[in-house]
C-alpha positions, 0 to 999 in steps of 0.5 A, a space after each residue: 109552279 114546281 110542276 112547270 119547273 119539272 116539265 122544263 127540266 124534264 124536256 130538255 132531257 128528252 128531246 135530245 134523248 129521243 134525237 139521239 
């Protein structure tokens, strides 16, 4: 469960990373 909890926090952070 932690995992998914990362992942989510995690690929908000990046998409917007990689956009910019």
């Amino acid at each position: 469960m932690a995992n998914s909890q990362f992942s989510i926090s995690y690929f908000p952070v990046f998409v917007p990373m990689q956009s910019s």
